[in-house]
N, C-alpha and C positions, 0 to 999 in steps of 0.2 A: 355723088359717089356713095354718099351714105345708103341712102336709099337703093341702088345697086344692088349694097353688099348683102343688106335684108334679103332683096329678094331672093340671091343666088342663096342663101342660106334657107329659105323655108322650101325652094327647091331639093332641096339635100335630102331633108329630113322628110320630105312628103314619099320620098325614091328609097325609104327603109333603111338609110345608113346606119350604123352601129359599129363597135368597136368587135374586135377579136372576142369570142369565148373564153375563160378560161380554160386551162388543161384540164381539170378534172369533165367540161362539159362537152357535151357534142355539139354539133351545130346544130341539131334538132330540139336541143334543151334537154337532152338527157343527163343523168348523172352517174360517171365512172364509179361506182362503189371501191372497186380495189385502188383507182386511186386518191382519191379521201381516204382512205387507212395509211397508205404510205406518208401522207404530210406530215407534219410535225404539229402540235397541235397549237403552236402560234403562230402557224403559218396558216391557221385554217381560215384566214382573212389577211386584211393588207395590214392589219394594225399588229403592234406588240405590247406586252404585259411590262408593268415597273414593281420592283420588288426587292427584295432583301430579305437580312438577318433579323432578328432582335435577341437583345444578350442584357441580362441581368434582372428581369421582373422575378420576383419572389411569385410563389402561387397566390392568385386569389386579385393579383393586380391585373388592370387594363390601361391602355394607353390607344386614344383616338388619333390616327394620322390624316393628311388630308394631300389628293394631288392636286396641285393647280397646272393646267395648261392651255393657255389662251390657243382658241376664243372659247377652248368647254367650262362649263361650270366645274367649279371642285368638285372631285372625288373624296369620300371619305371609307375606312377601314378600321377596328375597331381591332386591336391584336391583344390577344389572353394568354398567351404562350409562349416561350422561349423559342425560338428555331426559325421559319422562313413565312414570310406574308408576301402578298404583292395586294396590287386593288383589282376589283372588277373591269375597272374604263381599260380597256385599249388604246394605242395613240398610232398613229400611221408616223411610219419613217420621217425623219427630218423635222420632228414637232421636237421644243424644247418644253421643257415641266422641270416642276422643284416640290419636294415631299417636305413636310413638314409636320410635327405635331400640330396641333387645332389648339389654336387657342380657350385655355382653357381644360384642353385634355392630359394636362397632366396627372399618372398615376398616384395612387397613394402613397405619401410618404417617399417618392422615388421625384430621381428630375432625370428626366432621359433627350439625347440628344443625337440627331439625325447627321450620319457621317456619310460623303456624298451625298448630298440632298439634291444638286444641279446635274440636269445632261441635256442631251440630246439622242433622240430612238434613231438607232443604226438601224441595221436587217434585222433584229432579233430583242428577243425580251430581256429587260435589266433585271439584272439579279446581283447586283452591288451595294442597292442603299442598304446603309447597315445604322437601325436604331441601339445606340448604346444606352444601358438606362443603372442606372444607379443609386442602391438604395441608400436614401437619408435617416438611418435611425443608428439610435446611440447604444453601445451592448460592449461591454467585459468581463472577460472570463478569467479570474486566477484561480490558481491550485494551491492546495495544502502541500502538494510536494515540492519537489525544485522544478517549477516547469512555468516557464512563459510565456506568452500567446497574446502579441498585436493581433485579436482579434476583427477581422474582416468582415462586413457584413453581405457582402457582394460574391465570395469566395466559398464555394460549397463543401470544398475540403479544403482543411488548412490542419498545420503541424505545431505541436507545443513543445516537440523536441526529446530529448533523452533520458531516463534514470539511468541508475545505477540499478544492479540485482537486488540490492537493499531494500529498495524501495518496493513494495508489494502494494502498494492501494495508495490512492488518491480520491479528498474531497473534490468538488468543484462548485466555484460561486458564480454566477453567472447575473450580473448587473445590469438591467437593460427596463430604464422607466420607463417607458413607453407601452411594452409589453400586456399582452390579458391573459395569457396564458404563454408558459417555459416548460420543459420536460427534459430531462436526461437518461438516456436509455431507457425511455418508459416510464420512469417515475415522476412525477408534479413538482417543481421544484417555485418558489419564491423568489423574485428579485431579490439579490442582494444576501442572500442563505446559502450556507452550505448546503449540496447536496448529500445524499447517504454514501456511503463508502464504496467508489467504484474501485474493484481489483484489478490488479497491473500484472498480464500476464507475461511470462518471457517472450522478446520477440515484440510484435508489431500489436497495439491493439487500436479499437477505434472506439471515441463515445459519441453516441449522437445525442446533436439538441435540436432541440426544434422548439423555433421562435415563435410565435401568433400574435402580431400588434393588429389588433382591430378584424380586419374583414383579409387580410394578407397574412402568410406565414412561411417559414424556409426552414428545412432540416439540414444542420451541416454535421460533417463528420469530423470530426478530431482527433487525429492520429501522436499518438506516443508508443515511445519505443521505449521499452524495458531492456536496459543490456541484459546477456545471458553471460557476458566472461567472467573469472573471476576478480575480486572486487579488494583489490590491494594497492591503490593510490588515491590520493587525498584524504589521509588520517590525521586527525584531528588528535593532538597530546594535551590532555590535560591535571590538573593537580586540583587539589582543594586548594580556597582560598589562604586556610592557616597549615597549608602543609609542615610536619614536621616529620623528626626520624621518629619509626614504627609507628605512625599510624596506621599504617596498611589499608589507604583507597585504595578499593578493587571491585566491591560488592555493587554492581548495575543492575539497576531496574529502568524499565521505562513504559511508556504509551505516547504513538505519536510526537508532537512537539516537545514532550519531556523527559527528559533524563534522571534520575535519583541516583546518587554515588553514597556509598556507605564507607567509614570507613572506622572501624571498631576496636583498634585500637589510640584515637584520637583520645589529650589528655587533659580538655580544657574541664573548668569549675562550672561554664554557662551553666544556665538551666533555660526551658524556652525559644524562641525565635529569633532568629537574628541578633542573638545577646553577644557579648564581648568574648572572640573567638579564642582570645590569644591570651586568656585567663587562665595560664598552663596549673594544677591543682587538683586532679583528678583523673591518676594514669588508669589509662583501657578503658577508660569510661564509655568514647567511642562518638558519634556524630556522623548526620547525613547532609548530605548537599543536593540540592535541587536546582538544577538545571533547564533553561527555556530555550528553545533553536528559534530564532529569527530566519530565513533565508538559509546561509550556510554558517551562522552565527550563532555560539552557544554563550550564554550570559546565566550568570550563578544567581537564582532568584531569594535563594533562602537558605539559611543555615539555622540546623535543626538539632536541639538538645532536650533530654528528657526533663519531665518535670523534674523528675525526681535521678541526682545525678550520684552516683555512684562509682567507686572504685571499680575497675576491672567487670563493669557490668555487660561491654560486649555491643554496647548497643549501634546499632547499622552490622551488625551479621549477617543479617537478611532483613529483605526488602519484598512488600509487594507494592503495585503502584498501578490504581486504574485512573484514569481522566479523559472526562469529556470533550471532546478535542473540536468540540463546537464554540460551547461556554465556558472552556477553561475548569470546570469545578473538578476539583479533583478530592481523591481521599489516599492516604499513604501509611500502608501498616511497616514499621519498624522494631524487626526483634533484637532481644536487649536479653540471651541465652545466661550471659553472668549474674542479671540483673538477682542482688536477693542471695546471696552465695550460692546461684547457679540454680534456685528455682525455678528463674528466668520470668518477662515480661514484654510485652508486647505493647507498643508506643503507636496510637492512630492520630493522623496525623488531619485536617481537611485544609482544601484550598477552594475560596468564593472563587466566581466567575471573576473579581475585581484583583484577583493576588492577594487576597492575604491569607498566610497562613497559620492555625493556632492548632493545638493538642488537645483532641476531643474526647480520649479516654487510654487510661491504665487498662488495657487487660490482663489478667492472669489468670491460672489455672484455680480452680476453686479447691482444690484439696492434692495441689500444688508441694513439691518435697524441696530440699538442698538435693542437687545436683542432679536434677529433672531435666534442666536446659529448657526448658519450654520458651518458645522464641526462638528456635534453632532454625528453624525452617515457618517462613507464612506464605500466603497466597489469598488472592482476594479476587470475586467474580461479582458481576454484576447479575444477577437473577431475576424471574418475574416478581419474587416476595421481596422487594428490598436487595440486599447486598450480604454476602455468605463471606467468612474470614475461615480460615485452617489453617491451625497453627502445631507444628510439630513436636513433639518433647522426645526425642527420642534416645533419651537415657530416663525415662521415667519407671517406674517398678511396679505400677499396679497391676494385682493379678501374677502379674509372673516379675520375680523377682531379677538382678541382674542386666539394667538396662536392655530391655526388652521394648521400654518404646511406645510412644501412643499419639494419638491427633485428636485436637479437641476443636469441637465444627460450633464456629458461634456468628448468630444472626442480628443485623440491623434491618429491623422493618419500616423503616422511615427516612430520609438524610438526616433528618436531626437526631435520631434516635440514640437508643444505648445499644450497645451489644452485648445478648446474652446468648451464652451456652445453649446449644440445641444439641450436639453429640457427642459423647466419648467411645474414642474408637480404636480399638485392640485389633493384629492381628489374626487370620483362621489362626494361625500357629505362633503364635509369638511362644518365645523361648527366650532367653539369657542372653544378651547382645548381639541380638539383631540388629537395633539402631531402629526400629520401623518408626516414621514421622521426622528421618533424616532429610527426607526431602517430599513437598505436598507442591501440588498444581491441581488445578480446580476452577472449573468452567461452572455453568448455572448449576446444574444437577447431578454433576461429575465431579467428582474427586478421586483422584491418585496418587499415592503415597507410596514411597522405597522404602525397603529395609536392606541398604548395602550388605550387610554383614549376615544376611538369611544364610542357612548352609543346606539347606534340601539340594539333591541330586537331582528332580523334576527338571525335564525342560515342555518347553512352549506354554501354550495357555491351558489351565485349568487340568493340570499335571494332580493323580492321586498319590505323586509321591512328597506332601507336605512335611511328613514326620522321618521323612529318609533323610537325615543328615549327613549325606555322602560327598558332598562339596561345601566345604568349610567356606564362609567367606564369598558364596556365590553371588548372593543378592536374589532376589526376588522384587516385585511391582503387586501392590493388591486396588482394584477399583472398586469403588466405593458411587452406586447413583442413588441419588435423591426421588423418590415417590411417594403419594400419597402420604407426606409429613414425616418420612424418616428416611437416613442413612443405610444400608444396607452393601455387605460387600458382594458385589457380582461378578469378580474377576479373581483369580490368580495366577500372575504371569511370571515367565519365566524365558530366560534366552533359550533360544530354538540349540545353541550348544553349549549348554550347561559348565563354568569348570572352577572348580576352586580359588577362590581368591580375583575372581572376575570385576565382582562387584557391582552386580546389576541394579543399575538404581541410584547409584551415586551421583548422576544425572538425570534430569528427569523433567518433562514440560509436555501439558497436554496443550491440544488444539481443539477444539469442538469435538470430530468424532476419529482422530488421529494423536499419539504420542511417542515423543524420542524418547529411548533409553539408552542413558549412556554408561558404560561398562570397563573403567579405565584398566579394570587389569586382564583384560583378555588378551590373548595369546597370538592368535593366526597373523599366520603370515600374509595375509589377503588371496590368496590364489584359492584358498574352501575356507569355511567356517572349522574344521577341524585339523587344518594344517598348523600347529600349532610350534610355529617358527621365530617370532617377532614375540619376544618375554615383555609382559604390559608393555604392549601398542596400543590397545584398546579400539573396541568399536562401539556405533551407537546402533539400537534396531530401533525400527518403525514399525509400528502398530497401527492398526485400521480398524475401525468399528463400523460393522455391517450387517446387525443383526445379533454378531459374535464380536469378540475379539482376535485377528489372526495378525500374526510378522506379516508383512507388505513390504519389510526391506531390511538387509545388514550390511552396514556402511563401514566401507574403509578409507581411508584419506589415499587420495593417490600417489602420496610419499609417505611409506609405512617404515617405522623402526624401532627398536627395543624404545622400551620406557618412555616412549611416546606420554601415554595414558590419556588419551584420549578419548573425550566419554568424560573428564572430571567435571563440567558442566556445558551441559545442552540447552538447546531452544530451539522450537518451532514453530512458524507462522507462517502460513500459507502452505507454497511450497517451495521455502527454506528451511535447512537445518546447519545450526550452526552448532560446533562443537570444539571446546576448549581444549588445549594438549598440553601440560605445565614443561612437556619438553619439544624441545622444535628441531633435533637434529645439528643446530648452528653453534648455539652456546650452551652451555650445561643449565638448563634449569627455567634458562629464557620461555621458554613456553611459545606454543601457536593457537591460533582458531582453525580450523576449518572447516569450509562452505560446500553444502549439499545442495543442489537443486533438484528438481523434481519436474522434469519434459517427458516429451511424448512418448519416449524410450524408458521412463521410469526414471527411478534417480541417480545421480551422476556426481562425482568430485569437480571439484574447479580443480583447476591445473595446479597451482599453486596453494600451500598454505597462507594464512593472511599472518604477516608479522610482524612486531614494534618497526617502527623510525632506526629505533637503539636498541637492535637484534642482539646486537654482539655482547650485550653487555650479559653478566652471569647471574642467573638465581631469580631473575624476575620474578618469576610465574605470571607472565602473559597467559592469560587461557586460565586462568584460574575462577572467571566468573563472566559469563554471558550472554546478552542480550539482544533479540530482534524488538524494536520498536514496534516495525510498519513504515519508518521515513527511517531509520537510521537502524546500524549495528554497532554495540558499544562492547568492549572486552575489558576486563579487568587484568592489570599487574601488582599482588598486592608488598612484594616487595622491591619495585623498582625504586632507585635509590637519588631522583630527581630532585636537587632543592629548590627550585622554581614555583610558582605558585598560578594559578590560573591559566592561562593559555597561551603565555607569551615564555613558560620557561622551554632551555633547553635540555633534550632530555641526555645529553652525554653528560653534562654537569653533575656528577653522582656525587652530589653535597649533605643528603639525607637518607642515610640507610633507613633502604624498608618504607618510607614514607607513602610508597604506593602511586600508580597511578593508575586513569583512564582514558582509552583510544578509541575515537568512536568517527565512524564511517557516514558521510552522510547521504 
């Protein structure tokens, strides 16, 4: 039978049997071109294609795959790319196979893992195996601000979450040993280092990093939100440690992590550092406190008394305060206006990278009078030569008798250095109580200086009516830039609506090539600058430098009312403007801040004023002194009547008249 079935079979085959053609063929052997174009192009055979995703290689990685399907030898695929692979091999219908990484092929620093690896080829090509792959490397990111971030390393965007308005700029450390190269928006950054000061606009922004470990690298985005509302919840009430009645904490400085509270009429004997606070022996003497933010954490790091300690000397009046917000080091000038029966003196202050802080030098005027005040007003910049102080005296008499006023500009060319006098600086016009050096701010090259009590009728910048004294009490703003080794005045400013008893400059804060003026006895009603309806409301203007100096803005609180005065102390950083009002509309005297921003519309009021915990209580003067950090804003009250001390008192407790406090925003 075997033998048979041979024959009948080579029978067959000798007679041309053969199966059917395909469709695309004729039976002549010809080929259908249009239909080869209509197949699909895995149908352009009996076999089908095996394939997938892959999800998570950073750039620069590869990962070897391999198909086994008996009885073909492995197939292998070599994937560089995020997104879709298959291999070369085809497999005809009804062939089982299993994908796998190659032993061996795993990428750099990644372990990735084959989901659905097993099947079986239906009619058509797989396109379900999915390679997950997942990086193995170690990286953390915190912030100098309030912001937190379980950083991902798999996650190409991810979120650190919300500030407050407050918050205008943010460091970043970015932790990652492994790493050969880090970058933040561009610039080269170190494991383990702060980066340079990225700015926090209103609204949404993003920073990007980008990792490079070895021969692999990934750019991710991190998205933080800047609130733009106003910024009236979670105030922070604080007191000094030896609060008593009248010392009047109120005077705020700060940078970053730091806060400095002054409070000038404190009435201990200390002299020095952290000496025995509660040494009462020496009324109005005065003292500062020094303040460090942890998280949302404010702790008292030093308590601050001159060397040289005195009755009724004033000292913490005014405050300047820059710090490195890398290394900690900081420097701290404190004016002391009574110091000397009201010669006045100026207390500097340094802190190491390690905390500690000592008293590096007495400044004083060199040819200094009784009743000069010098120390009334300081400010301190950090420059290319070292570090520039200006200090205000402005009941001083030289030249023009009459507290007419002056700023004396003195340099440290070294950290460790001394500082000496480099300017004495008068008025174009100084006259008989103007006040000029009531109040100084001063960037590298830039200094700005008020005379509240100026009375020329000029308005806007660089007004020829200096010697018109047609607005008693108007104020005036004069700038002062630094060139080629001298001071020089290159401004005289003036509010765009000129009006007696205004008092422009009573406020006052620059920003690089921008400053607020604040004006607490102006009049309008807010609807024009010359509706002159609201008796001291007060407004602030902004000024811009742009070749020139011109108004860029004049600000009204979006709850306007008599005796507001508003404008009695300003600050601007970024684009915030914050501005003090010792009346707040609620209780007589209680005083307000309020918040300017600056969007795409230009600048705008927050809805609300920002005010105490303990509104109702009378005579505060909240808004009587105020600060933007950069992480926080701090307001001074310097007669609120809290007996509490540190951060745990309550402030209805009016145990200590006048004792003062500060409320600071984080």
């Amino acid at each position: 039978m075997r033998r048979l079935l041979t024959c009948v079979l080579v029978v067959a085959l000798a007679h041309g049997c053969k199966f059917p053609p395909p469709p695309d063929v004729s039976e002549d052997g010809s080929v259908d071109a249009q239909a080869v174009d209509a197949q699909p192009i895995s149908d352009a055979g009996p076999d089908y294609l095996v394939g997938g995703t892959v999800t998570g290689l950073w750039s620069g990685a590869s990962v070897a795959l391999q198909l086994l399907s008996i009885p073909d030898a492995p197939s292998t695929v070599t994937v560089a790319t995020n997104g879709e692979f298959h291999f070369e091999r085809r497999l005809p219908a009804g062939r089982a196979f299993t994908v796998s990484v190659v032993p061996g092929g795993q990428p750099f620093k990644h372990t990735c893992t084959v989901v659905n690896p097993n099947g079986t080829i239906q009619s058509e090509d797989v396109v379900d195996v999915t390679l997950q792959c997942v990086a193995e490397v170690s990286i953390a990111v915190t912030f100098s601000a309030p912001l937190a971030l379980d950083f991902n390393p798999n996650a190409s965007t991810q979120s650190a979450g919300e500030v407050s308005a407050g918050v205008q700029q943010t460091r970043v450390t970015v932790t990652a040993p492994d790493a050969t190269a880090l970058s933040l928006n561009g610039h080269a950054l170190s494991s383990g280092s702060p980066s340079p000061v990225v700015p926090l606009e209103v609204g949404d922004n993003g920073i990007n990093l980008n990792v490079v470990i070895g021969p692999i690298s990934k750019t991710f985005e991190i998205a933080v939100t800047r609130d733009g509302a106003a910024v009236t919840q979670g105030i922070v009430y604080g007191k000094s440690s030896n609060s008593g009645a009248g010392d009047n904490v109120s005077i705020v400085a700060g940078d970053h992590m730091f806060l400095v509270v002054g409070a000038p009429g404190e009435d201990s004997a200390a002299t020095g550092v952290n000496q025995n606070e509660n040494s009462e022996g020496s009324q109005g003497s005065g003292a500062a406190y020094v303040f460090r933010r942890a998280g949302a954490t404010w702790t008292q790091e030093a308590y601050l008394k001159p060397s040289v300690n005195g009755p009724n000397a004033r000292f913490g009046a005014s405050l300047a305060f820059r710090a490195d917000d890398v290394s900690g080091a900081a420097v701290l000038a404190v004016g002391a206006p009574g110091a000397s029966n009201s010669a006045g003196a100026v207390y500097v202050f340094t802190r190491t990278s390690a905390g500690v802080w000592s008293e590096a030098q007495i400044v004083v005027a060199p040819s200094g009078t009784q009743g000069d005040e010098f120390g009334a007003s300081v400010a301190l910049a950090q420059s290319g030569v070292g570090m520039v102080l200006a200090v205000g005296s402005p009941n001083n008499d030289t030249s023009v008798a009459g507290d007419s006023g002056a700023v004396h500009v003195f340099r440290r060319a070294t950290p460790n250095g001394f500082w000496v006098l480099e300017k004495f600086l008068k008025a174009s016009n100084a006259e008989a109580g103007d006040h000029f050096g009531a109040r100084v701010s001063i960037t590298a090259n830039r200094l700005v200086v008020s005379a509240p009590d100026e009375d020329s009728a000029g308005t806007g910048v660089g007004s020829n009516q200096q010697s018109n004294n047609g607005a008693p009490g108007s104020g005036a703003v004069y700038v002062f830039d630094y060139a080629a080794g001298d001071w020089r005045q290159t401004a005289y400013v003036k509010a765009s609506n000129t009006g007696a008893g205004d008092r422009f400059g009573a406020g006052l804060s620059l920003s690089t090539d921008e400053m607020a003026v604040g004006a607490p006895g102006e009049d309008s009603d807010g609807t024009g600058q010359t509706n002159e309806g609201r008796t001291d409301s007060g407004a602030v203007y902004v000024f811009a430098f742009g070749g020139a100096w011109s108004q860029a803005a004049y600000l009204k609180p979006s709850v306007n009312y008599d005796g507001a005065m508003m404008g009695f102390d300003v600050a601007i950083r970024g684009d915030l403007v914050i501005a003090g009002a010792t009346e707040d509309g609620v209780a007589y005297g209680n005083g307000a801040a309020f918040l300017f921003r600056r969007g795409v519309a230009g600048w705008t009021s927050t809805a609300k004023p920002v005010r105490a915990p303990n509104e109702d209580d009378l005579n505060d003067g909240f808004g009587s002194s105020v600060c933007l950090t950069g992480q926080s804003i701090a307001v001074g009250a310097p007669r609120e009547d809290g007996d509490g001390r540190g951060f745990s008192g309550v402030p209805s407790n009016n145990g200590a008249g006048d004792s003062g406090a500060f409320y600071v925003l984080n």
